[in-house]
BAFI-3210 file (N, C-alpha, C; in Angstrom, 3 decimals, decimal comma, padded with zeros to 6 digits):
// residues 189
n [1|2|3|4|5|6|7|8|9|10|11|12|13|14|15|16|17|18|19|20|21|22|23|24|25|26|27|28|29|30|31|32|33|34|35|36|37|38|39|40|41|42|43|44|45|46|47|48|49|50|51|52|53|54|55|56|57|58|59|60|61|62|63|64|65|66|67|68|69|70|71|72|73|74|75|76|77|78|79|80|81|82|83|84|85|86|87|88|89|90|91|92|93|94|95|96|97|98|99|100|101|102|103|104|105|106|107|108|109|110|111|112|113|114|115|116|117|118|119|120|121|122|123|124|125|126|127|128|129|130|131|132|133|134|135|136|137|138|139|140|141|142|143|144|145|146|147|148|149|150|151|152|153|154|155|156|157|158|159|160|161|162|163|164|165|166|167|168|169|170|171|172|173|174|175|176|177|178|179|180|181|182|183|184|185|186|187|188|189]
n.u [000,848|000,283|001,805|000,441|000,517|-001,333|-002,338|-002,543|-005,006|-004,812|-005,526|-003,887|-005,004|-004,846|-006,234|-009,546|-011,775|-014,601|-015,571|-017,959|-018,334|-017,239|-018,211|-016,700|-014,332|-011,510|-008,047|-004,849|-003,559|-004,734|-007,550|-010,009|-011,903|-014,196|-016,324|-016,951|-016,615|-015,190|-017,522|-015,990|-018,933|-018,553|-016,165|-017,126|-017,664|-018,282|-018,025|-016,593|-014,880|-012,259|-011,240|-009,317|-008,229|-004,223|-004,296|-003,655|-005,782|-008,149|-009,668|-012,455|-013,278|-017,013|-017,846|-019,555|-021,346|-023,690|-024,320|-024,400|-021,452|-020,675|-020,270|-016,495|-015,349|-014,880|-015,183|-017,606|-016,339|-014,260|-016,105|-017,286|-015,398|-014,997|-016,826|-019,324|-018,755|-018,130|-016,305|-015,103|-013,908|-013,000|-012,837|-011,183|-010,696|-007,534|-006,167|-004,827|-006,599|-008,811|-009,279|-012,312|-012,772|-015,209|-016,421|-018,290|-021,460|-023,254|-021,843|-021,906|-024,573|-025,383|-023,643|-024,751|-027,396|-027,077|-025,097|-027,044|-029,282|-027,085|-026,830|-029,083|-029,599|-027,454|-027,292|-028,303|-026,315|-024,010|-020,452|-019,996|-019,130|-020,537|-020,545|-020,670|-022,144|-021,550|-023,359|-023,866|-024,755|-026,682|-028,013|-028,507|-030,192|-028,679|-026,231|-024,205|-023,291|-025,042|-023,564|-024,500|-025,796|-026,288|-026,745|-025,377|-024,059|-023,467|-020,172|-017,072|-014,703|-012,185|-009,071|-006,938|-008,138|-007,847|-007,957|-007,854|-009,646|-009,220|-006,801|-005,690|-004,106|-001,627|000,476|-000,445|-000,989|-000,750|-001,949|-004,165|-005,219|-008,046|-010,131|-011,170|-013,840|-013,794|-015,221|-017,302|-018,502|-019,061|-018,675|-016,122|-015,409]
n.v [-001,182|001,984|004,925|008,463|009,860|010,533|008,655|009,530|011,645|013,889|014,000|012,718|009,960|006,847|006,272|004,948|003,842|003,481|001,794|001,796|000,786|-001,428|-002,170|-002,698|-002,314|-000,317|000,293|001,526|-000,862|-002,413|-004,109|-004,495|-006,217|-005,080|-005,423|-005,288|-001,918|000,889|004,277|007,579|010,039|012,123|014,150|014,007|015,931|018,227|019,441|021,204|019,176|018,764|016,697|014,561|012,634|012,715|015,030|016,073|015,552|017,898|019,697|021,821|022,672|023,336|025,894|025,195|022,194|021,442|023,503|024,120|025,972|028,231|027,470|026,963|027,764|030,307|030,756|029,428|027,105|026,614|026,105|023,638|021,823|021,054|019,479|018,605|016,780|014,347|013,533|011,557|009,475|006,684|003,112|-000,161|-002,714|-003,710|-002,334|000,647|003,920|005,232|007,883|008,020|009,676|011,049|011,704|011,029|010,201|007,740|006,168|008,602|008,757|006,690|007,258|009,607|008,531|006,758|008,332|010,248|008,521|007,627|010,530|011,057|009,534|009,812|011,111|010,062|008,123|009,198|010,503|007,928|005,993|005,073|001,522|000,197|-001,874|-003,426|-004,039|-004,296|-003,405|-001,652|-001,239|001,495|004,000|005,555|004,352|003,015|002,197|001,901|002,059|000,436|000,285|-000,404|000,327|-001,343|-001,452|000,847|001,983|002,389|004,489|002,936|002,177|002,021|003,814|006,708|010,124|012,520|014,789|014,904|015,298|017,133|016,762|015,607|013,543|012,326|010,218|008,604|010,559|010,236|007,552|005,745|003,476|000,622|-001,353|-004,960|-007,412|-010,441|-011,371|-011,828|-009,706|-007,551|-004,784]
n.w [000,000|-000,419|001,158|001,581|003,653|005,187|007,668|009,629|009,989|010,732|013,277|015,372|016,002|014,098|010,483|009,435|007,068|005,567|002,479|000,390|-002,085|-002,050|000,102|002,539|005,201|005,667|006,926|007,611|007,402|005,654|004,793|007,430|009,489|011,015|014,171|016,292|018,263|020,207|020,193|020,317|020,776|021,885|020,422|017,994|014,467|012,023|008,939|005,782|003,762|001,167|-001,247|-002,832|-005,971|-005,510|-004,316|-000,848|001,931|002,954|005,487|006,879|009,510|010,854|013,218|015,155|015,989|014,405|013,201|010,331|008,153|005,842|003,009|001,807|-000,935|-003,462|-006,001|-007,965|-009,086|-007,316|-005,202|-005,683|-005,681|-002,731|-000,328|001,819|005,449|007,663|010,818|013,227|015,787|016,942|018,835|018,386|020,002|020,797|018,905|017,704|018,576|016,218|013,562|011,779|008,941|006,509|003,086|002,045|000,358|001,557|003,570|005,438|005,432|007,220|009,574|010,258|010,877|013,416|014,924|015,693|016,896|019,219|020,537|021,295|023,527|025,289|027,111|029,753|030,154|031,712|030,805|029,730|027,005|023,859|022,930|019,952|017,438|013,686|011,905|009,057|006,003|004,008|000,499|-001,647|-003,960|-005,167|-006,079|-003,860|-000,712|002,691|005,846|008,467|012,300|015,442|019,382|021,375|023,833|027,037|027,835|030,307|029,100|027,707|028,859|026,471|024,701|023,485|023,206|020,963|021,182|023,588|024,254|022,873|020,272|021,502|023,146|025,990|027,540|029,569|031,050|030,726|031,892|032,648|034,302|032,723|032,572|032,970|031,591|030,992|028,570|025,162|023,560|023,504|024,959]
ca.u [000,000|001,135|001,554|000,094|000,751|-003,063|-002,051|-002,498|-005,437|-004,896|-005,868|-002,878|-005,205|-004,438|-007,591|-010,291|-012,517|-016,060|-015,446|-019,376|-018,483|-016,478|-018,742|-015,775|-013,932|-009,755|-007,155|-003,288|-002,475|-005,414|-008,724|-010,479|-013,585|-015,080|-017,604|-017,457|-015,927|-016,720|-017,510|-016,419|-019,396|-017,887|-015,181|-017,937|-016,706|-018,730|-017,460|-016,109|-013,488|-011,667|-010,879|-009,537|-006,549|-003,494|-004,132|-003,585|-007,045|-008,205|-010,716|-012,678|-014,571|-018,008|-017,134|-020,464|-021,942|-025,320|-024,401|-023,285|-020,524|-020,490|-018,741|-015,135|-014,865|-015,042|-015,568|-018,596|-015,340|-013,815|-017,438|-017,456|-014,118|-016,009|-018,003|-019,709|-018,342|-018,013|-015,159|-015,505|-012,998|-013,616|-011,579|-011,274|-009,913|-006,480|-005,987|-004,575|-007,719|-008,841|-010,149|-013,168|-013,151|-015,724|-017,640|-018,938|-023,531|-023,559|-020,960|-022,469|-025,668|-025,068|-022,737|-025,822|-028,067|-026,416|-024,885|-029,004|-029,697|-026,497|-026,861|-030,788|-029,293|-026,189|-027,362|-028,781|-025,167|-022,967|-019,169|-019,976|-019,153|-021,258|-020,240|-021,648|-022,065|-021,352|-024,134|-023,991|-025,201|-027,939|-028,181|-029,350|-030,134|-027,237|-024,710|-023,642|-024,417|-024,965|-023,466|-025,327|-024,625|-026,507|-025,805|-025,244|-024,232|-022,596|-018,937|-016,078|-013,864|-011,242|-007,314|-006,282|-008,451|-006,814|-008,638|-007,060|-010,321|-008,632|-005,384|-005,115|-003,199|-000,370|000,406|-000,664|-001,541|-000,315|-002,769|-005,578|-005,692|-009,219|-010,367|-011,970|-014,780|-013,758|-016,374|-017,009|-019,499|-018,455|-018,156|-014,639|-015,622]
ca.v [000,000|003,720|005,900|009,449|010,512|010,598|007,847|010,019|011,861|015,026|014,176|012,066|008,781|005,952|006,252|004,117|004,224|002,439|001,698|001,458|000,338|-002,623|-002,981|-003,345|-001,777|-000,791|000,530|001,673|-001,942|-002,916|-004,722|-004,742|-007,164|-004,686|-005,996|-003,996|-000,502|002,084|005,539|008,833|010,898|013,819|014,020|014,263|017,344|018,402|020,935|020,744|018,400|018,692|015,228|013,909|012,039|013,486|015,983|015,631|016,076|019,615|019,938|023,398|021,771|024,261|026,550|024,596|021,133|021,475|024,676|024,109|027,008|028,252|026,279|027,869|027,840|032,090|030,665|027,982|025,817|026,423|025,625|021,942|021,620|021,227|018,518|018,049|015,684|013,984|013,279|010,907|008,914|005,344|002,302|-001,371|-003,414|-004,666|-001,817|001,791|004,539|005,906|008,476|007,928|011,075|010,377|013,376|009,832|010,054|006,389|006,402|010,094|009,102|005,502|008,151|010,682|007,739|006,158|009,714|010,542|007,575|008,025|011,669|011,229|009,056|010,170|012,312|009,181|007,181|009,979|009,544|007,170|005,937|003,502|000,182|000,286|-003,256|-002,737|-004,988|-004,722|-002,496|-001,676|-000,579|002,201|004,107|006,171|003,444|003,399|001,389|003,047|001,622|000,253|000,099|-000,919|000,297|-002,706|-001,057|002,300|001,472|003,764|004,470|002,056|002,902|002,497|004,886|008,079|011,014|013,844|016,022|015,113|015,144|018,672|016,368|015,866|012,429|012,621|008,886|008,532|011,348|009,798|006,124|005,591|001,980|000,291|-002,442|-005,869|-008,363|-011,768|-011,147|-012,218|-008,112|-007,098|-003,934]
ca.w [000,000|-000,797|002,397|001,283|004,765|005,969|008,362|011,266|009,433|011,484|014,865|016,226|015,259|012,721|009,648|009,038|006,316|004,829|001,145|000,322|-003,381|-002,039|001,261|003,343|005,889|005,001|007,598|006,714|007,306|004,019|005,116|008,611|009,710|012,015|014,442|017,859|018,727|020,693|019,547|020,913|020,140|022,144|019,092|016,413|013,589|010,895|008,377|004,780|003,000|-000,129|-000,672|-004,238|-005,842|-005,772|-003,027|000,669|002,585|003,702|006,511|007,614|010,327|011,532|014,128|016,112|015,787|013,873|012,609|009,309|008,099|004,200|002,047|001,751|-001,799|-003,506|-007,095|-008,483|-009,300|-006,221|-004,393|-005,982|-005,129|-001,159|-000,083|003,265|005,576|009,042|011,592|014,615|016,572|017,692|019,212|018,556|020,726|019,888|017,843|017,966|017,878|014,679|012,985|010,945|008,337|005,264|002,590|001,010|000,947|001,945|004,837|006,024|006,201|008,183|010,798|010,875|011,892|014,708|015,663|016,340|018,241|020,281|020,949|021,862|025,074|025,823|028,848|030,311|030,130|031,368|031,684|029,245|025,430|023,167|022,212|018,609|016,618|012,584|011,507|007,453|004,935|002,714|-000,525|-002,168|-005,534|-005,741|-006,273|-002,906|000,659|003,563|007,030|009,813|013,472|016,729|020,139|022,407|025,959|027,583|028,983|030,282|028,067|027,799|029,005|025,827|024,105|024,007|021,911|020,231|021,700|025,130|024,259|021,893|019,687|022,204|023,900|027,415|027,240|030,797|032,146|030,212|032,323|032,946|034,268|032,106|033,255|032,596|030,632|029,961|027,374|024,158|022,907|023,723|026,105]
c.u [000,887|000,483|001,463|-000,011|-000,582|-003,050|-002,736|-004,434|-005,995|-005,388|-005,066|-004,122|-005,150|-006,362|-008,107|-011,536|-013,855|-015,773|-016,773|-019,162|-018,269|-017,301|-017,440|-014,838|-012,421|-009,191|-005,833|-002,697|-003,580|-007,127|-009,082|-011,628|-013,912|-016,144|-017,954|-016,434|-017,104|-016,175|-017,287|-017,128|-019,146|-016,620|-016,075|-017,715|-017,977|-018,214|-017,460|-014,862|-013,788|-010,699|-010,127|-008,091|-005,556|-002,770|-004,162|-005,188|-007,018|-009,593|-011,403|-013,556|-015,479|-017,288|-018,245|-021,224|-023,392|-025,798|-024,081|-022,448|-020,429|-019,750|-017,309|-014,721|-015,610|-016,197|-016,701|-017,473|-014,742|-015,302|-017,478|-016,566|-014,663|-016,623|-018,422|-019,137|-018,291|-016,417|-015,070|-014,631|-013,842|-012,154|-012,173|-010,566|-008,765|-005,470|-005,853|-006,178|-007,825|-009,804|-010,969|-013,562|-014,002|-016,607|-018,469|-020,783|-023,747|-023,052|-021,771|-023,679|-025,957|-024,630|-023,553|-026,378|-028,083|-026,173|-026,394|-029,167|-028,683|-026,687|-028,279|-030,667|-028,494|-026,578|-028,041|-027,762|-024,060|-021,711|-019,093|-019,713|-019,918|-020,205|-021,392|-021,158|-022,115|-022,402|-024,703|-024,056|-025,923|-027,549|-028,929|-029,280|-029,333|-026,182|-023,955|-024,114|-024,140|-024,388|-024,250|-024,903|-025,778|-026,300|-025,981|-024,910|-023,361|-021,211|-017,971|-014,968|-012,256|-009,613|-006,780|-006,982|-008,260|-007,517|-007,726|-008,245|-009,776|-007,685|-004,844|-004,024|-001,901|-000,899|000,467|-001,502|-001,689|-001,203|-004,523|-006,123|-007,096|-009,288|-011,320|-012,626|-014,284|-014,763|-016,051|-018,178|-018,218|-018,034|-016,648|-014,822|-016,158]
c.v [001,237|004,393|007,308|010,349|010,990|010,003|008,754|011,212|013,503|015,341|013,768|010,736|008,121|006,391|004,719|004,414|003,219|002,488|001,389|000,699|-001,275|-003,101|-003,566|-002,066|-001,528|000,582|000,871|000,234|-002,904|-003,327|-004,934|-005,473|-005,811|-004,805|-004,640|-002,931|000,343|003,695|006,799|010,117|012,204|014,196|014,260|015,648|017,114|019,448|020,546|019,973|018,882|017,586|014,738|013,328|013,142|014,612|015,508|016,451|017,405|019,492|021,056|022,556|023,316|024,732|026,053|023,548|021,536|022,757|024,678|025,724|026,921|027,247|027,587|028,451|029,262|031,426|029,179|027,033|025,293|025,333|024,263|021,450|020,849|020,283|018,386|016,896|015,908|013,921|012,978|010,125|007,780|004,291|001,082|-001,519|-003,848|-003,631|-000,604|002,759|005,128|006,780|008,215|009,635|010,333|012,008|012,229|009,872|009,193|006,303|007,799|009,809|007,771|006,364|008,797|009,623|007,380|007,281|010,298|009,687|007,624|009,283|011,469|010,362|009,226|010,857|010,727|008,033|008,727|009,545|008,637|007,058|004,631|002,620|-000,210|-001,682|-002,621|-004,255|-004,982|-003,168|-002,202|-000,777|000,716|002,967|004,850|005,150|003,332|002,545|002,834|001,841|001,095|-000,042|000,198|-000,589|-001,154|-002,160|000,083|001,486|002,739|003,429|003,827|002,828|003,317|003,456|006,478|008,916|011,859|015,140|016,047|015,376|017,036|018,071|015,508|014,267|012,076|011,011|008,503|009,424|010,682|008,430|006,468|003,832|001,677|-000,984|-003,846|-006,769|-010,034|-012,068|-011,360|-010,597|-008,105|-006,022|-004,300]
c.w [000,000|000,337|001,775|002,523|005,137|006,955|009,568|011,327|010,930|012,414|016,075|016,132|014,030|011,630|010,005|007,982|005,599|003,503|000,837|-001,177|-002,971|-000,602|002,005|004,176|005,917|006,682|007,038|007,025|006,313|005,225|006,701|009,038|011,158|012,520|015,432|017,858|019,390|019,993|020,789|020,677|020,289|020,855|017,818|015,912|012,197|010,182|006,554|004,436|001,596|-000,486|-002,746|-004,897|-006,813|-004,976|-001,377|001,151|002,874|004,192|007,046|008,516|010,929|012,455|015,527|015,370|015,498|013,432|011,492|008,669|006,417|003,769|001,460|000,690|-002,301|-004,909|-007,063|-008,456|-008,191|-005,043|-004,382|-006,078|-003,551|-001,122|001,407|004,104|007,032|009,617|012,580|015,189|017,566|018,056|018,863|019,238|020,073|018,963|018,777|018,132|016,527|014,562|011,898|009,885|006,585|004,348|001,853|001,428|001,781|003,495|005,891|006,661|007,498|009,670|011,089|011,581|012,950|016,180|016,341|017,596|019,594|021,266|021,732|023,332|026,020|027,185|030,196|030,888|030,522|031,663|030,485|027,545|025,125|022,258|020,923|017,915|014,776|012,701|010,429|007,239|004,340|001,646|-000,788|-003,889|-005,927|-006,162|-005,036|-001,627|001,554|004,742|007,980|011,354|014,360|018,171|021,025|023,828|025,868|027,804|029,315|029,169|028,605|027,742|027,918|024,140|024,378|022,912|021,722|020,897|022,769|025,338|023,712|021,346|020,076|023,133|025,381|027,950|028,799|031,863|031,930|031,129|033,177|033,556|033,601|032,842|032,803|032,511|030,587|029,387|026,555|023,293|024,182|024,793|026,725]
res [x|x|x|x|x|x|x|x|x|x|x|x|x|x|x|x|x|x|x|x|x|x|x|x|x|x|x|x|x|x|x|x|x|x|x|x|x|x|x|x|x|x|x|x|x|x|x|x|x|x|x|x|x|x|x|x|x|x|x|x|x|x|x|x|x|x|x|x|x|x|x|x|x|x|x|x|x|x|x|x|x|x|x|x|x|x|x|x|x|x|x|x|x|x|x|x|x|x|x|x|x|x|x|x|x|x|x|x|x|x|x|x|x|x|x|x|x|x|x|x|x|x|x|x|x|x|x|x|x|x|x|x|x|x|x|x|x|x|x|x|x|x|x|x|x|x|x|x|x|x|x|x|x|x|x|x|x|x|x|x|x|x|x|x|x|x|x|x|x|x|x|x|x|x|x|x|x|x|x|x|x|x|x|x|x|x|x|x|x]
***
């Protein structure tokens, strides 16, 4: 695989990304089976990307969640240059955290969904992050799937999830230790 230096995809986490054409889930080390992770919805970013090959990403993220912020571009050309897009931070087990950054319909609107149902409980779990299940895909008439996802239970956020909203980029990994709950449920958190 060709490192384009996104790896870190400008939060101090590794990427992850939904390929909706290919229905599959890829990482900088190629293909991922993702079942369980949890999501940090406090980390959710909406804004614009400029996403396309050749160029290194560019992000304006809103200046407030559910505010959306012009699109950046002066000229019509420049404008569709721009695409809408998300930015959320989750953990697998086993695995470094990642950033989830997508301007893809399919992917977007799977992340709005979930992002709803999470947000509409969150005050009820505080302290707390969801343990989301990826449980397929569906089709639709754009050419495109969309994501699906489940929550399955609250937990604290696990030691070795470390955010970049907590962090300000900077590796404070050591200030971050949280305890995490230990399980013997078959989900990993």
């Amino acid at each position: 695989m060709i490192d384009l230096g996104i790896n870190v995809g400008g939060s101090g986490n590794n990427w992850i990304t939904y390929k909706p054409q290919a229905d599959r889930w890829d990482y900088p080390e190629g293909e991922i089976d993702l079942k369980h992770f949890v999501l940090d919805h406090n980390s959710m970013k909406a804004g614009w990307g400029k996403l396309g090959p050749g160029i290194a990403p560019s992000w304006i993220w809103d200046k407030k969640l559910g505010l959306p912020d012009p699109n950046p571009g002066g000229t019509p050309e420049e404008k569709d240059e721009w695409s809408r897009g998300l930015s959320i931070e989750l953990f697998v087990k086993g695995e470094e955290p990642f950033t989830w950054q997508t301007t893809a319909k399919g992917p977007m609107n799977g992340l709005n969904d979930i992002f709803a149902d999470v947000w509409a409980i969150k005050d009820d779990n505080p302290g707390k992050l969801p343990v989301l299940e990826y449980t397929g895909s569906s089709k639709t008439t754009w050419n495109s799937r969309i994501p699906e996802f489940k929550i399955l239970k609250w937990v604290d956020r696990p030691e070795e999830f470390t955010s970049s909203q907590l962090t300000n980029g900077e590796d404070t990994s050591s200030e971050l230790k949280i305890e995490a709950k230990q399980s013997e449920e078959e989900i990993p958190f």
